[in-house]
LOMI-528245 format. One record per residue (C-alpha): residue number from 1; residue in three letters; x, z, y. Coordinates in nm, 2 decimals, always signed. Layout:
N
+-----+------+--------+--------+--------+
: pos : code :     px :     pz :     py :
+-----+------+--------+--------+--------+
: NUM :  ALA :      X :      Z :      Y :
...
+-----+------+--------+--------+--------+
//
This chain:
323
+-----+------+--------+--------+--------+
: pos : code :     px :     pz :     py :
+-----+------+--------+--------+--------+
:   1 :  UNK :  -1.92 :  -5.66 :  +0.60 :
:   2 :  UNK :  -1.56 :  -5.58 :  +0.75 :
:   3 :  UNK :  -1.62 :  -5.31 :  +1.02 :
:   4 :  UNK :  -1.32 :  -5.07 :  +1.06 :
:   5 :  UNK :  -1.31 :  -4.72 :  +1.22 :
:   6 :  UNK :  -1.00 :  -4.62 :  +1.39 :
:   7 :  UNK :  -0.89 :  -4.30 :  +1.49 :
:   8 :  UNK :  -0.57 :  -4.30 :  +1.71 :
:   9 :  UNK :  -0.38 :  -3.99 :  +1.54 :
:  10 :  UNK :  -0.14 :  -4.01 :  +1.75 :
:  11 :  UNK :  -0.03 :  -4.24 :  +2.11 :
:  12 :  UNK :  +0.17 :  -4.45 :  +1.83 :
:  13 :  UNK :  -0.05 :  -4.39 :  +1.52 :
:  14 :  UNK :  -0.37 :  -4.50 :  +1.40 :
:  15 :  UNK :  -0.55 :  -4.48 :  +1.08 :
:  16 :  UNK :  -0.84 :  -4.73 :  +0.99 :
:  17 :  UNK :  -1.14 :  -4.69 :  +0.72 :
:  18 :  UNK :  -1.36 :  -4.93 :  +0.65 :
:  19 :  UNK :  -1.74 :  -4.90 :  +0.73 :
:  20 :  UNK :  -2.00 :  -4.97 :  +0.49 :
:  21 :  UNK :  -2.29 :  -4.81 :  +0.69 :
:  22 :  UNK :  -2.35 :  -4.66 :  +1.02 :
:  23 :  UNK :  -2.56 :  -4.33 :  +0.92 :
:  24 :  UNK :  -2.60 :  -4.16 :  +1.23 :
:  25 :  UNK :  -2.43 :  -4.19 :  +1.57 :
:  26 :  UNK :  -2.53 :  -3.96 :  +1.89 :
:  27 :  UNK :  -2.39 :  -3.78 :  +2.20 :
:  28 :  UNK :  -2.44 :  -3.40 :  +2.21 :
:  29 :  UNK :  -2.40 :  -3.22 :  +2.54 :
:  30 :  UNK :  -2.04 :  -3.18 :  +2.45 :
:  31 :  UNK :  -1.95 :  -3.43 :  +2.18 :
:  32 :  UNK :  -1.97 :  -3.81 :  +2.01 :
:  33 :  UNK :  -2.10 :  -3.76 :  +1.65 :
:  34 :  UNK :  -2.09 :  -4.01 :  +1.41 :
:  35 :  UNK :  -2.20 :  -4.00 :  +1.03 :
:  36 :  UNK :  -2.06 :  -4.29 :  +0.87 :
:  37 :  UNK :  -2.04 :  -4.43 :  +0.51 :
:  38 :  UNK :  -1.68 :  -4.53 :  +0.42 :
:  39 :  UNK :  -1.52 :  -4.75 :  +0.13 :
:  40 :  UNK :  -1.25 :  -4.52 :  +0.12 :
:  41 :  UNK :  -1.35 :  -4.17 :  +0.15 :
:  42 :  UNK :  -1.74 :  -4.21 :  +0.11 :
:  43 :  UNK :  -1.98 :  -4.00 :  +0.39 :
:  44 :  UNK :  -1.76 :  -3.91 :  +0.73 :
:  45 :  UNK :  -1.80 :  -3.67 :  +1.02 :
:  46 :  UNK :  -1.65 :  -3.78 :  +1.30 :
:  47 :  UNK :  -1.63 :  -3.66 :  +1.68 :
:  48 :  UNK :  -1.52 :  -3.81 :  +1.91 :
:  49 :  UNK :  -1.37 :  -4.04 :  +1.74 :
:  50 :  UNK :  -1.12 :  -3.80 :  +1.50 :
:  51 :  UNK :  -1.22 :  -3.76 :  +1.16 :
:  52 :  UNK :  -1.36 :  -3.42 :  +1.08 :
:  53 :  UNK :  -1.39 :  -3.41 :  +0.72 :
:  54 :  UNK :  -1.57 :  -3.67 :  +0.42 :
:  55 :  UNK :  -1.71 :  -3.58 :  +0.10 :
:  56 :  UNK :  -1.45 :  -3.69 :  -0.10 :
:  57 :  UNK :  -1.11 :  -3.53 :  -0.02 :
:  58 :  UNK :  -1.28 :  -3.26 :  +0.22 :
:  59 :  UNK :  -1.22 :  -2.98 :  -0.06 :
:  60 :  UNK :  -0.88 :  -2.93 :  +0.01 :
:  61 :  UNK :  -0.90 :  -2.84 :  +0.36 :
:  62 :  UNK :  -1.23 :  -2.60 :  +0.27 :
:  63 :  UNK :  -1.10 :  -2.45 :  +0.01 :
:  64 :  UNK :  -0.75 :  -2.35 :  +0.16 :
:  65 :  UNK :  -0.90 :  -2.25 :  +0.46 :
:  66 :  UNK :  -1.13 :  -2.00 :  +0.32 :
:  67 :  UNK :  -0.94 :  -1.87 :  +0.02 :
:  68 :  UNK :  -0.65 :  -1.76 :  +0.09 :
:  69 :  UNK :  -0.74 :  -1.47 :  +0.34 :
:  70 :  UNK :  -1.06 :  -1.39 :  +0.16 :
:  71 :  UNK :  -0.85 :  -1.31 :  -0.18 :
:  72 :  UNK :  -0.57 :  -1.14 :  +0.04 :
:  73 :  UNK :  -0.83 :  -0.88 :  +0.18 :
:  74 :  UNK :  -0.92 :  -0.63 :  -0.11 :
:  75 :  UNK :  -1.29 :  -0.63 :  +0.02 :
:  76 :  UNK :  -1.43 :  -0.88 :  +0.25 :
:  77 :  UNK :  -1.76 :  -0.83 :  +0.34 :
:  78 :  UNK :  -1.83 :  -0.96 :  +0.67 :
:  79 :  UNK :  -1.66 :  -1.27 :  +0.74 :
:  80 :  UNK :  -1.71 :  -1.52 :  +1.09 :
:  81 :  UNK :  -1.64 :  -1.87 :  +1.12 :
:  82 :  UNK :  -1.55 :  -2.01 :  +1.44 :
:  83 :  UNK :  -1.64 :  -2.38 :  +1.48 :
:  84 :  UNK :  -1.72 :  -2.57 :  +1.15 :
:  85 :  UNK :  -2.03 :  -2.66 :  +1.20 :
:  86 :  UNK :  -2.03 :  -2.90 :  +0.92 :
:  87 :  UNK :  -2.04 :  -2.61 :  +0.68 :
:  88 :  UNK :  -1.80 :  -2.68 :  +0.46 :
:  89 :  UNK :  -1.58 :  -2.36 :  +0.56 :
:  90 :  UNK :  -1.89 :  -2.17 :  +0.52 :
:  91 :  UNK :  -1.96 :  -2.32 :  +0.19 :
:  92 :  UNK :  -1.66 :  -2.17 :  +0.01 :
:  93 :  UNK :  -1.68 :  -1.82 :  +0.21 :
:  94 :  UNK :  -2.01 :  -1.71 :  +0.02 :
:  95 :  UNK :  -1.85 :  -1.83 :  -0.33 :
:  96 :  UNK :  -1.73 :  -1.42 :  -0.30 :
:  97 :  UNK :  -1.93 :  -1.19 :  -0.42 :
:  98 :  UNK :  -1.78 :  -0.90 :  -0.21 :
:  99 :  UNK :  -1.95 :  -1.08 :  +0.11 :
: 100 :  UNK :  -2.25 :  -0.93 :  +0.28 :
: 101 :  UNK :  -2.29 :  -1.12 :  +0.56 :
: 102 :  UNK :  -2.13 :  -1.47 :  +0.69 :
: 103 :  UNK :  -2.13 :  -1.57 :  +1.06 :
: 104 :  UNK :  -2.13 :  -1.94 :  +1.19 :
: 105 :  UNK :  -2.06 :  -1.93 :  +1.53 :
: 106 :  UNK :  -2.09 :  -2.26 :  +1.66 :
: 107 :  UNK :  -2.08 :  -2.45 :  +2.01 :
: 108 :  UNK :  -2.29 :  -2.78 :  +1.94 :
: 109 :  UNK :  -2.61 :  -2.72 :  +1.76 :
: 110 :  UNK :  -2.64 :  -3.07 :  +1.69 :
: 111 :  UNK :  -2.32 :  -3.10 :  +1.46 :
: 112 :  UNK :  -2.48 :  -2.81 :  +1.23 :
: 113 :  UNK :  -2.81 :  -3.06 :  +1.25 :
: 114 :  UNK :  -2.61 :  -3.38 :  +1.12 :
: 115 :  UNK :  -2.42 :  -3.21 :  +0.86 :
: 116 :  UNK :  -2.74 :  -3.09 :  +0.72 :
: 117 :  UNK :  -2.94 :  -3.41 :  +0.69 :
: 118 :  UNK :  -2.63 :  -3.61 :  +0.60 :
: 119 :  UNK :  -2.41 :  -3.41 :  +0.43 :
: 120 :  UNK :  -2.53 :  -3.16 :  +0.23 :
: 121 :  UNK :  -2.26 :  -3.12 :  +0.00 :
: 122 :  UNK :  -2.06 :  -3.03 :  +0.23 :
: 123 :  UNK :  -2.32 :  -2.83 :  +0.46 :
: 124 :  UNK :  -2.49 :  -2.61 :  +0.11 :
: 125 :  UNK :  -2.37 :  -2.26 :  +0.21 :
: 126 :  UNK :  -2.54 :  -2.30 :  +0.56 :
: 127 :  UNK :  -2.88 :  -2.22 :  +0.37 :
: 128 :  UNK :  -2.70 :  -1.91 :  +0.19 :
: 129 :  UNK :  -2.95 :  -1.65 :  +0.28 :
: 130 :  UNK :  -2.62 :  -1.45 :  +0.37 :
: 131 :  UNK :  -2.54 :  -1.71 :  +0.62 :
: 132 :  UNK :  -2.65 :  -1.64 :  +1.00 :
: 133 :  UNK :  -2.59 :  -1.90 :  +1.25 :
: 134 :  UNK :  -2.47 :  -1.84 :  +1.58 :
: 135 :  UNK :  -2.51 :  -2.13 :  +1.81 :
: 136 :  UNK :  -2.26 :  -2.06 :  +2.15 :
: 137 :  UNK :  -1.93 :  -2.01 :  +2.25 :
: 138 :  UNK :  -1.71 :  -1.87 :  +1.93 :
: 139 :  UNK :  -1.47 :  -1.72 :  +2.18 :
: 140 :  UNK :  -1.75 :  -1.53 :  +2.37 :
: 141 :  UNK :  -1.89 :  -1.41 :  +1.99 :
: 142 :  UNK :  -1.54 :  -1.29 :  +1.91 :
: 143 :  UNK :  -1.54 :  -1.09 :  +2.25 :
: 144 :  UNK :  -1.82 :  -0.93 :  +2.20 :
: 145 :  UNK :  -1.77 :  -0.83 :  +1.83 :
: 146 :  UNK :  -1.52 :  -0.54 :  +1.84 :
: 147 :  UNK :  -1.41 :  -0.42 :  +1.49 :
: 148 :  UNK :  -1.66 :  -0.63 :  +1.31 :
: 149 :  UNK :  -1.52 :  -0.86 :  +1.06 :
: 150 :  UNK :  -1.30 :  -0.79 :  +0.80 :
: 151 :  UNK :  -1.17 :  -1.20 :  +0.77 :
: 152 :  UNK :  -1.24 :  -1.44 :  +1.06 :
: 153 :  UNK :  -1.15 :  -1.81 :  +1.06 :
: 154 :  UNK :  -1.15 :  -2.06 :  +1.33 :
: 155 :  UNK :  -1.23 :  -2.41 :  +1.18 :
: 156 :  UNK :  -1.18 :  -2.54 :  +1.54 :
: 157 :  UNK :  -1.18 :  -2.92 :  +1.67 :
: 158 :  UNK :  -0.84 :  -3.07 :  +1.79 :
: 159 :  UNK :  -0.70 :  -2.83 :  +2.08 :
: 160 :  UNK :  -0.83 :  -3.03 :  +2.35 :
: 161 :  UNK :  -1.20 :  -2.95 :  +2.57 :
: 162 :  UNK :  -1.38 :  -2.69 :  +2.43 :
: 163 :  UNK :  -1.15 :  -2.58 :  +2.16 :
: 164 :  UNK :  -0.83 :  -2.55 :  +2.38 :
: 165 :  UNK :  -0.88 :  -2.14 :  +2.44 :
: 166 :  UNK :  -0.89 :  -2.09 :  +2.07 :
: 167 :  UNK :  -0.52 :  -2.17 :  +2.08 :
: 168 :  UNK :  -0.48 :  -1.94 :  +2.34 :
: 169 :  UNK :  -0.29 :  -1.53 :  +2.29 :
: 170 :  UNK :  -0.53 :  -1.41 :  +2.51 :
: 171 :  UNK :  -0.79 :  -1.52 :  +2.21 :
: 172 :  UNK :  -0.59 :  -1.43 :  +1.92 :
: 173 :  UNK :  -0.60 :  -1.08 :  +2.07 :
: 174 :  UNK :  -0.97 :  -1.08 :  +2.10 :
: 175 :  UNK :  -0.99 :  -1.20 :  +1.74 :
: 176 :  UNK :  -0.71 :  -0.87 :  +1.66 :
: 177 :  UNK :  -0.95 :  -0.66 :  +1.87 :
: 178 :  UNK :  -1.27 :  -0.77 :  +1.66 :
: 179 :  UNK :  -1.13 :  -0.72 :  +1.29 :
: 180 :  UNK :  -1.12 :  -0.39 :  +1.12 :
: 181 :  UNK :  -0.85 :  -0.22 :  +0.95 :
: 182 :  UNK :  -0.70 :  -0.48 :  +0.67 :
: 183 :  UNK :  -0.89 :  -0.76 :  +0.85 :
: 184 :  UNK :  -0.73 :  -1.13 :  +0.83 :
: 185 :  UNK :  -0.76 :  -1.39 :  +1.10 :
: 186 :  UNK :  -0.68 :  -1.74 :  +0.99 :
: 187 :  UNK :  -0.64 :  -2.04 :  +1.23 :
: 188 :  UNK :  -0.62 :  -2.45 :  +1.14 :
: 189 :  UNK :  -0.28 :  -2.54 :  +1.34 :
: 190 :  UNK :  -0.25 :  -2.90 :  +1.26 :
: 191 :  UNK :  +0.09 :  -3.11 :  +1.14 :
: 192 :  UNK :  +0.43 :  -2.96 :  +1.15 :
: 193 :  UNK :  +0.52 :  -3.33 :  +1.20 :
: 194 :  UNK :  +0.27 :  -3.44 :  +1.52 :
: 195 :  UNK :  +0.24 :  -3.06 :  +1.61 :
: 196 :  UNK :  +0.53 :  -2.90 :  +1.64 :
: 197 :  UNK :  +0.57 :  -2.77 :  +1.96 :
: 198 :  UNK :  +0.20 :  -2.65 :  +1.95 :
: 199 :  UNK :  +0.23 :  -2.44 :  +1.61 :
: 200 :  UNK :  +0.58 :  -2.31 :  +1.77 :
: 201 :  UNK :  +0.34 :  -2.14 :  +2.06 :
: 202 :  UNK :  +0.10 :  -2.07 :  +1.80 :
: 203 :  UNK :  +0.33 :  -1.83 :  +1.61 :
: 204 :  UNK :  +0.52 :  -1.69 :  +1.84 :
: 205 :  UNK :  +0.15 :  -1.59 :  +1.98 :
: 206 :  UNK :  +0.04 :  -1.44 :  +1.64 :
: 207 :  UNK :  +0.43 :  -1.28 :  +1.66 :
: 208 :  UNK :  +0.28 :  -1.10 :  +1.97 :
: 209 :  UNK :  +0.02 :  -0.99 :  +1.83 :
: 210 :  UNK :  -0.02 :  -0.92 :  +1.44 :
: 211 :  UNK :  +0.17 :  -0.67 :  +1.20 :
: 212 :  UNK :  +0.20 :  -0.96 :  +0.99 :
: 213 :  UNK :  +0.21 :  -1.32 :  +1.09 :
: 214 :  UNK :  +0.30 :  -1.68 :  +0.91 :
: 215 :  UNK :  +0.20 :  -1.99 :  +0.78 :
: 216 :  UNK :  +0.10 :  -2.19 :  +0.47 :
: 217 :  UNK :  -0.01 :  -2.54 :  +0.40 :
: 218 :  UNK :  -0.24 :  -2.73 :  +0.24 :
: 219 :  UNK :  -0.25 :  -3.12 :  +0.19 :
: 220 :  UNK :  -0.53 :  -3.28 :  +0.39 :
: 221 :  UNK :  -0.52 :  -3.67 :  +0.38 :
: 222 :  UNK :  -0.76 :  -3.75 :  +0.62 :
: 223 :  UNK :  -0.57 :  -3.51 :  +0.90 :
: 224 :  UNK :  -0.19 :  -3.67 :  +1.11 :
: 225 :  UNK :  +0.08 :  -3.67 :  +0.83 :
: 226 :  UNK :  -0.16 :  -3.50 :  +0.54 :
: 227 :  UNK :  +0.08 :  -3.19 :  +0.57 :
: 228 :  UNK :  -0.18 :  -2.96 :  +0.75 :
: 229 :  UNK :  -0.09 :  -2.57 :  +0.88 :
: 230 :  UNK :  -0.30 :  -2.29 :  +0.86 :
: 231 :  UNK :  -0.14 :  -1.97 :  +1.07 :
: 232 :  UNK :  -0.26 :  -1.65 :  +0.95 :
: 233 :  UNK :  -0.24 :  -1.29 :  +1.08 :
: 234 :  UNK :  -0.28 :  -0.99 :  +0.91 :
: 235 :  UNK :  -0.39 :  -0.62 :  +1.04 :
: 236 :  UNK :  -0.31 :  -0.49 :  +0.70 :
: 237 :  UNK :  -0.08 :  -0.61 :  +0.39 :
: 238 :  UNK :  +0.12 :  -0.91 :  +0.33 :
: 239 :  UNK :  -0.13 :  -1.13 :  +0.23 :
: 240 :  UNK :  +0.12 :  -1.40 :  -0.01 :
: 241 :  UNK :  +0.05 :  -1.08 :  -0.26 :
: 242 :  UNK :  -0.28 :  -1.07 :  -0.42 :
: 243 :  UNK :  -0.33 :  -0.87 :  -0.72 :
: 244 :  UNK :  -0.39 :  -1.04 :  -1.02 :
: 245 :  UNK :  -0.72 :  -0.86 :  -1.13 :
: 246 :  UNK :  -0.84 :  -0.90 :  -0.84 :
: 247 :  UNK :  -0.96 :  -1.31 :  -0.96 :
: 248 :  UNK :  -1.18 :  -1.15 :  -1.23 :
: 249 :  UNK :  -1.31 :  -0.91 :  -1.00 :
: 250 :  UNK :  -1.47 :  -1.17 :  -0.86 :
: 251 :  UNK :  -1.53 :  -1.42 :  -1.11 :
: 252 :  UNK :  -1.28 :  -1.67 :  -1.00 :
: 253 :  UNK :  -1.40 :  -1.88 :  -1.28 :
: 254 :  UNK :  -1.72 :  -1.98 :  -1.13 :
: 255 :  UNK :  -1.59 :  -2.09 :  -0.82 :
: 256 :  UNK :  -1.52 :  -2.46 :  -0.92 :
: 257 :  UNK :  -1.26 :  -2.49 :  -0.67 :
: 258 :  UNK :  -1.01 :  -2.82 :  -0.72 :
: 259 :  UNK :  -0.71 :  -2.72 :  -0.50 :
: 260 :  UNK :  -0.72 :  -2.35 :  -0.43 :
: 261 :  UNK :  -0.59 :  -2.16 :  -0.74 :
: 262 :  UNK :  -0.37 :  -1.82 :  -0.74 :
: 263 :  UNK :  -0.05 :  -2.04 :  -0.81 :
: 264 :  UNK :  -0.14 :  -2.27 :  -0.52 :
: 265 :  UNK :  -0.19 :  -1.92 :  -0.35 :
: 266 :  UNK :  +0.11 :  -1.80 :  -0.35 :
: 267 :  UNK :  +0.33 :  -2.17 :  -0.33 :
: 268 :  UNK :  +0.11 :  -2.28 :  -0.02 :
: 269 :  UNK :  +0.34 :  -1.95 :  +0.14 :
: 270 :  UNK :  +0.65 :  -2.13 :  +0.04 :
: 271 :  UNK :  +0.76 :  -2.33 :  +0.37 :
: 272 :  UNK :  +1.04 :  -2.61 :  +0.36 :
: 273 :  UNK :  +1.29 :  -2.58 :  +0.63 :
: 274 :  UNK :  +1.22 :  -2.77 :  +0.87 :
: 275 :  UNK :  +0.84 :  -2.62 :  +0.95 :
: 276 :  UNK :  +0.99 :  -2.27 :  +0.88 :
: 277 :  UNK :  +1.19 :  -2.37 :  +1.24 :
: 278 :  UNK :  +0.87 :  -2.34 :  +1.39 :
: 279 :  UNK :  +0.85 :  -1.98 :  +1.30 :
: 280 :  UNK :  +0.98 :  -1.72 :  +1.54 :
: 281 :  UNK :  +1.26 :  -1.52 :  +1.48 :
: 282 :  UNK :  +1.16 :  -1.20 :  +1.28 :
: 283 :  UNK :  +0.88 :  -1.37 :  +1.09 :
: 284 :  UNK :  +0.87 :  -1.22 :  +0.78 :
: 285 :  UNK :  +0.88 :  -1.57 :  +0.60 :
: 286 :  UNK :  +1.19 :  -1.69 :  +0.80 :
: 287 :  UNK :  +1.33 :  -1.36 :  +0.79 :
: 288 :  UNK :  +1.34 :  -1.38 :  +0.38 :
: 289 :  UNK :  +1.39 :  -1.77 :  +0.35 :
: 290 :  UNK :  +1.74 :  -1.67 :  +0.56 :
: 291 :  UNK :  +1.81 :  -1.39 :  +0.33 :
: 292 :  UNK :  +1.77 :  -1.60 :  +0.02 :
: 293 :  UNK :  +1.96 :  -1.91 :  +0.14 :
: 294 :  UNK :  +2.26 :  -1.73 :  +0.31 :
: 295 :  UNK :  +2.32 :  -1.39 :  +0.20 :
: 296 :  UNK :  +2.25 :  -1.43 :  -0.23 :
: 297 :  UNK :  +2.17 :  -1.09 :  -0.37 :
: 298 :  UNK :  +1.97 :  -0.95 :  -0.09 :
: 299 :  UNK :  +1.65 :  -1.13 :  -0.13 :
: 300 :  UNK :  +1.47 :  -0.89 :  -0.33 :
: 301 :  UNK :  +1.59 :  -0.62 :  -0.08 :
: 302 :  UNK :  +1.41 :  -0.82 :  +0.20 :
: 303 :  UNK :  +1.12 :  -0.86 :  -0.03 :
: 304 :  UNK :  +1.08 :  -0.50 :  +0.04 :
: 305 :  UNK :  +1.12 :  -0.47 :  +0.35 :
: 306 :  UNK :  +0.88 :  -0.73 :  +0.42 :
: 307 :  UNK :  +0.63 :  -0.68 :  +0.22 :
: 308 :  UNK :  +0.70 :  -0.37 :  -0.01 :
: 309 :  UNK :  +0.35 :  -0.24 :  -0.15 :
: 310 :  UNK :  +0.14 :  -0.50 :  +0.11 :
: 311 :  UNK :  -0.02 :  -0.23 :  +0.35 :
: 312 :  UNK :  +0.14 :  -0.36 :  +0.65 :
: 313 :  UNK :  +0.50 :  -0.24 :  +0.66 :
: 314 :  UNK :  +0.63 :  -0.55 :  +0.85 :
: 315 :  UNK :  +0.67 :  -0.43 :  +1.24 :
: 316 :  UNK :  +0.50 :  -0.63 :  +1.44 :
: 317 :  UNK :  +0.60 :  -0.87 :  +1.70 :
: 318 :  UNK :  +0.79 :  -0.78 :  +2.03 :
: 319 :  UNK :  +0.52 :  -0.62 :  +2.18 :
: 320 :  UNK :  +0.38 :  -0.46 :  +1.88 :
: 321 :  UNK :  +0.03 :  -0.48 :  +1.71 :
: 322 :  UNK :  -0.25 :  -0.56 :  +2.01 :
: 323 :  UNK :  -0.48 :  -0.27 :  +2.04 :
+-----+------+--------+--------+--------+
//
């Protein structure tokens, strides 16, 4: 059999799998969803045409998108995912013990459906009896959830239909509006190389709006260029700095993670110099990387200005912390 999938990444690049099997194919009210068996990459979600995640490379992305803020907030316990319906997001979020209750809020019910007939690997933590589903408009939920979560996530599509107001300020000050004090909120921004004018707006947004903002960086190969961003803002500390007992508080051990780790942690913060461009002047990370390449001798002095005991000393954007 020699049927190929192709996903136009970008106008001038595609990428190509080869099918084994057609597992399931519909149109929901919003999207195309296909479920198909790959010699590559095994089970794939796609919609509308652009790979979503696969079972065998989808940890990366999961794991990097759930980890880092959950271990950078000294006590998460109620936690929302926008989008990810697949589960996978969801999956890694109730690994920590500290979490009472995690929220799904997802636009098309029938995504949550596929990924839990055809991909349960991916889709487990959807059955966590901590897990509530919220099927609707994520940035309506956020709206309406004033100082409610202490981490929330947005595992969104590609900023286009649907998914284009998660991208927006306006939203990330809703999201600012409906954590508490200390509370993370951490965003999928895709490539620095196919994106870069996007995650420019993107920053300078989360500038506007969080005491703390950056980026880190995970490596996704089924995602444009593999080098994928995830922007994070931060209502309390500097969230690179997580306290080394704070992994057997919580039984790291058990989480069976294959790309997240503390040293991945804190190296995932570490930008090269051409994506930490994309950062707005003042951003803590460009800020220090500046420091450290051009004036030797002052970086640990920036260190602690930046970051000092990570409850929040960094300023704020130009506009301050949204209230």
């Amino acid at each position: 059999m020699n049927v190929w999938f192709y996903e136009d990444q970008t106008p001038d690049l595609r990428i190509g799998l080869r099918v084994g099997r057609v597992v399931h194919h519909e149109r929901s009210p919003y999207q195309e969803i296909l479920v198909a068996d790959t010699d590559q990459w095994g089970r794939m979600l796609a919609l509308d045409n652009v790979i979503q995640t696969n079972e065998t490379t989808e940890f990366v992305y999961h794991e990097m998108m759930a980890h880092v803020a959950l271990f950078a907030h000294p006590n998460p316990e109620r936690v929302l995912v926008v989008g990810g319906g697949d589960g996978g997001v969801i999956r890694e979020v109730v690994k920590h013990p500290t979490v009472r209750q995690a929220v799904l809020a997802e636009i098309d019910e029938k995504v949550i459906e596929a990924a839990r007939r055809w991909l349960p690997s991916i889709s487990s933590g959807l059955d966590d009896p901590r897990t509530r589903i919220d099927v609707g408009d994520g940035i309506d939920h956020v709206a309406r959830s004033p100082d409610t979560y202490d981490v929330i996530i947005v595992d969104s599509t590609d900023p286009v239909g649907p998914a284009v107001g998660l991208f927006s300020e306006e939203f990330y000050r809703s999201a600012f509006r409906a954590l508490r004090d200390g509370g993370l909120f951490v965003a999928q921004t895709e490539s620095p190389f196919y994106n870069a004018d996007l995650i420019r707006r993107v920053q300078q947004a989360l500038r506007n709006v969080f005491p703390w903002s950056g980026m880190y960086w995970g490596v996704v190969p089924e995602y444009p260029g593999g080098f994928w961003a995830m922007s994070i803002g931060s209502r309390g500390g500097d969230p690179r700095r997580v306290p080394a007992g704070r992994y057997a508080e919580r039984r790291f051990e058990t989480f069976a993670t294959r790309y997240y780790a503390p040293d991945v942690h804190a190296a995932a913060f570490v930008l090269p110099p051409f994506v930490l461009e994309l950062l707005p002047d003042g951003a803590p990370q460009r800020r220090e990387a500046y420091v450290e390449r051009f004036l030797p001798g002052a970086g640990e002095e920036a260190g602690e200005e930046a970051g000092g005991s990570g409850e929040g000393e960094d300023s704020g954007g130009p506009g301050g912390p949204a209230r």
